[in-house]
N, C-alpha and C positions, 0 to 999 in steps of 0.2 A: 598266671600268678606264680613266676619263677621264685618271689622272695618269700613266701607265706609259709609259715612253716610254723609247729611246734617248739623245735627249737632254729638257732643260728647257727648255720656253718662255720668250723675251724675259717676260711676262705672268706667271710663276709663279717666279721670281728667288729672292722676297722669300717663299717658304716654302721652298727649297730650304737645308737644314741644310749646316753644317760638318764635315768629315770630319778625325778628329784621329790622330795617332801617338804613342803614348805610348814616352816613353826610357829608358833601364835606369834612369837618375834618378828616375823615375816623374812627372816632369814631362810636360806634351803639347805635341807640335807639332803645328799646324794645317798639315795637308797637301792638303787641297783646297777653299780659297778660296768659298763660293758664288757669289760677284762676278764669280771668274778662272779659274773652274774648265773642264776638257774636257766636262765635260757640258753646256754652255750651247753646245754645235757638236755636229751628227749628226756623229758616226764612219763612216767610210769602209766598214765591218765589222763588221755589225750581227751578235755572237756568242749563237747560240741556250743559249751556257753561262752568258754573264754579260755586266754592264754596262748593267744596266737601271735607270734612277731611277724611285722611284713611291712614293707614300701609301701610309700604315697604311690606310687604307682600302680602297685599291685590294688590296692586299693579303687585305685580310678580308673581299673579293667574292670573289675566288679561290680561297679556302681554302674559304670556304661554299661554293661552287660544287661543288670536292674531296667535300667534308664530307656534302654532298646527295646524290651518287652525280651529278654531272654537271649538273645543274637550278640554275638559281640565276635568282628571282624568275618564276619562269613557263617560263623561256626552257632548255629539254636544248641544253647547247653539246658534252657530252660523254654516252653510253652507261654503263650504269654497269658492264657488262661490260670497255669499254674501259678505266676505270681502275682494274678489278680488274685486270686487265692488264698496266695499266705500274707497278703498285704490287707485283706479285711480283720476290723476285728471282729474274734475270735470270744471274746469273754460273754458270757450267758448275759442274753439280755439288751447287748449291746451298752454293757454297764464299763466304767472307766476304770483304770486299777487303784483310783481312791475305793472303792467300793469291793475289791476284792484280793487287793494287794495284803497279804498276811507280813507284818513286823516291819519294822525299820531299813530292808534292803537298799531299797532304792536311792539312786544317788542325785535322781532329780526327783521333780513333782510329776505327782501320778495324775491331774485334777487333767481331766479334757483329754487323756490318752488312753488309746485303744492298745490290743495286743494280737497281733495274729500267729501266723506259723514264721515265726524268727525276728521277727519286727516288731518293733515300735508304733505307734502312730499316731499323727493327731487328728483328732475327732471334731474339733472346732477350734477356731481364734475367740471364742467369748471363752469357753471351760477351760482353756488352757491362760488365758492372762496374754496370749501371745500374736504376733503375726502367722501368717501362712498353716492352711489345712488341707489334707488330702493328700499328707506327705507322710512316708515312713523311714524309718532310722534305726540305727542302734550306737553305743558308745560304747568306748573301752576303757580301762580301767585306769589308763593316765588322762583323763582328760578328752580323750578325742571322740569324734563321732563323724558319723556320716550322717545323710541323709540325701534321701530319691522323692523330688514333687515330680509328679507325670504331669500335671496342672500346667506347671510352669517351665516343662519341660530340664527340669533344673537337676544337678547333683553338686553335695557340698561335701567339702572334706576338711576336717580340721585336726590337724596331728600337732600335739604336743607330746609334754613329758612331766606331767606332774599328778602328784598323787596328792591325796585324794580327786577324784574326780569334782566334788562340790565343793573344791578349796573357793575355789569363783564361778558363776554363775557364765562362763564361757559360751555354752551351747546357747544358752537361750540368748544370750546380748547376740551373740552371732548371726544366729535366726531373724530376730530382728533387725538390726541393720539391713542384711540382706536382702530381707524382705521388704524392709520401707524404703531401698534402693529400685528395685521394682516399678515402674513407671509405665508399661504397657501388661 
């Protein structure tokens, strides 16, 4: 993952994208500059939840990585015990984060997802409203997300650039499609 970093290199500028805001007008505001942006300076407080710049690429070493059970080109960086692991959830009870999620956080619905060590997950197609389970995930804060089904042997990636993450309902229309494309 040569592009993932905290912040962007002087030397990688000129592929770093624009981050937009879209207004009740449905007009966009560019809200963080490539040229001007806080990610062109390391942060003081490198957070293990967010604030990381990196390639679709970089991205779809890690997911394959995920996706292999920890292996990716030759090289075990992970156990695959280990991420059976951090891929159950985790929350007492086996209860969903409608049930234990504290305040307004969340940029999706918590109904039918689990949580383990770094992951997302969903717990059923009835609790969630949605297709596809047995899958885990995480998003980032313009919109995008991943997600690892072992099920379906599947990894998804979707990069954009707009803020609010629940400006539109992205991930889950995406989810689905994909998943009622799905035929064996």
């Amino acid at each position: 993952m040569k592009d993932t970093s905290f912040s962007v290199a002087a030397g990688k500028v000129d592929r770093f994208t624009a981050n937009y805001q879209r207004e009740p007008d449905k007009t966009l505001t560019l809200i963080d500059d490539p040229h001007k942006s806080r990610y062109l300076n390391t942060p003081t407080f490198l957070s293990g939840g967010g604030g990381l710049t990196g390639t679709t690429v970089d991205y779809l070493n890690f997911c394959e990585m995920l996706r292999r059970g920890g292996e990716f080109n030759g090289t075990r960086l992970l156990g695959p015990r280990t991420i059976e692991l951090m891929t159950k959830n985790h929350l007492i009870d086996g209860k969903d984060l409608t049930q234990l999620a504290i305040g307004g956080f969340s940029e999706t619905a918590n109904e039918g997802v689990g949580f383990g060590l770094g992951f997302a997950m969903t717990l059923g197609e009835v609790a969630t409203g949605g297709l596809g389970s047995g899958d885990y995930y995480w998003g980032g804060a313009a919109s995008t997300i991943f997600w690892v089904d072992p099920k379906e042997d599947l990894v998804v990636i979707f990069m954009t650039q707009l803020m609010p993450s629940n400006t539109f309902n992205f991930r889950g229309q995406l989810k689905n499609i994909i998943y009622s494309a799905i035929v064996e």
